[in-house]
N, C-alpha and C positions, 0 to 999 in steps of 0.2 A: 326627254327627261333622262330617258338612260344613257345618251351620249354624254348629257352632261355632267352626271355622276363619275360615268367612267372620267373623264378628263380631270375634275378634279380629282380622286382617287391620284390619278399621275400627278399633277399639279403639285399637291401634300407632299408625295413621295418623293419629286424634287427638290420640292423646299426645304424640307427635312432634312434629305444629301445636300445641300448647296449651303444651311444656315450651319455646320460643323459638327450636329449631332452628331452622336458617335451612336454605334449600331444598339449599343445595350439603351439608348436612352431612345429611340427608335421602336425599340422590343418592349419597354414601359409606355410608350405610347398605345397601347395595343392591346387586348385582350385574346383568349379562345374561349371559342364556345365547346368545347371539352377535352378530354384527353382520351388518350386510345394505348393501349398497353399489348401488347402482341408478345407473345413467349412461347418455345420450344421448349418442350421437356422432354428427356429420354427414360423411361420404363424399361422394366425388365417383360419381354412378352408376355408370360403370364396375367401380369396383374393389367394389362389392356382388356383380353381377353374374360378374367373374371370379371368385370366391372360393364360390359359390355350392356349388361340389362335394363341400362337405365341408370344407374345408383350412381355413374357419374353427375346426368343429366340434373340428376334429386340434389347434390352435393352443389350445385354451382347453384343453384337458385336455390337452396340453403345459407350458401354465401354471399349471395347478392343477396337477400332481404335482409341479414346481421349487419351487413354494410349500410342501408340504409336505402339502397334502389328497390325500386316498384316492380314487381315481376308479372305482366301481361299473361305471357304464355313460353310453352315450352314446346320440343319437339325432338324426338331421337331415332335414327336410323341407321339402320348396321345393313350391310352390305354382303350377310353369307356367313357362313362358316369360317371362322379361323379369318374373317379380313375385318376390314377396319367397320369406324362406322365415326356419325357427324350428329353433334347438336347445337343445337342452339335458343339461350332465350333469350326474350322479348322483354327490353325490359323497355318501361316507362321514360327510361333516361338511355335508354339507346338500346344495346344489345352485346353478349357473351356467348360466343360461338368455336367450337371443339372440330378437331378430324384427327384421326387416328390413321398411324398405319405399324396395325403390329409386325409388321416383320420386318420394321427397320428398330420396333421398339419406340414412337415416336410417336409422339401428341403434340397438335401445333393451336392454340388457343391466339381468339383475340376479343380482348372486352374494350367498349366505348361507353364512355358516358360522357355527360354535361351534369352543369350544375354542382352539386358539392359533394355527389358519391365517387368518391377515389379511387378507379380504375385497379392498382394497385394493391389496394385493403381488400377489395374482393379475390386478387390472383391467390393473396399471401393466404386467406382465409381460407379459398379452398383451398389449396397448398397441404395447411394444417389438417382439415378435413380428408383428406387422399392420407396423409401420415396416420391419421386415426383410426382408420378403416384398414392400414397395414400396407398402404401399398406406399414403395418405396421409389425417388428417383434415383436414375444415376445424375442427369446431367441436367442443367435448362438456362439457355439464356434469353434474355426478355428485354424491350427498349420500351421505353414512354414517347409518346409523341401528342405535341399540343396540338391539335387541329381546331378548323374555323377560326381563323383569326379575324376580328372585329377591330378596327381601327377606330379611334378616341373622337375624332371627327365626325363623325357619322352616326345618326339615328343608329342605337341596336335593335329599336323595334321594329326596324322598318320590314315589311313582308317581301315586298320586290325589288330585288336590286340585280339584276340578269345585265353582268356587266359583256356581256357577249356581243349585245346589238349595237 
């Protein structure tokens, strides 16, 4: 069974290159099952350091539930005096996770979700909440990336497809 999935998978993906599709109409064939948003932001040390207590952790899963994601659970941990520290939650639609290292000034965040909560609208939203709270960036840059692609052909309910064997 799973050889023969896999072969078709190929099969498709030939037919597809051989009948003249062009890639964007290839990419319409196709779905993901979410998107994943990853950003660098640069901070002034201080305001790493003030925030350290938690009040980031409270501010992202304040943003993620305005957004519209499920928030599980939460979890924050700092590393010492004057160094970094890491959270991360849990959300029902994937998950939002933080590290810090103050002495480059530098926070490196990445949220995933599926479904229709937008990776994005949670960054911007905390973003806005970090601004309200006073704490200011210098710098950040951030990419989207569509992940799980689900091809048009194929069951998306299907539970097992271990295209490895």
């Amino acid at each position: 069974m799973k050889k023969r999935i896999k072969n078709e998978i190929i099969e498709a993906r030939v037919a597809s290159t051989n009948s003249g599709m062009t890639f964007g109409d290839q990419f319409e064939m196709q779905k993901n099952v979410g998107q994943h948003v990853i950003f660098d932001w640069h901070f002034h040390e201080k305001d790493i350091h003030h925030l350290i207590n938690g009040t980031w952790t409270k501010l992202m899963c304040d943003a993620c539930k305005e957004c519209g994601a499920t928030v599980l659970d939460s979890n924050t941990r700092a590393f010492g005096d004057r160094a970094g520290f890491t959270f991360a939650v849990i959300l029902a639609e994937s998950h939002a996770t933080c590290h810090t290292w103050p002495e480059y000034g530098l926070a490196t965040f990445d949220i995933y979700t599926c479904g229709i909560v937008d990776p994005r609208a949670i960054m911007n939203t905390f973003k806005q909440k970090l601004y309200d709270a006073g704490i200011s960036l210098k710098h950040y840059d951030e990419q989207l990336i569509n992940r799980g692609f689900v091809y048009n052909e194929y069951d998306v309910n299907q539970h097992m497809m271990d295209l490895d064997s």
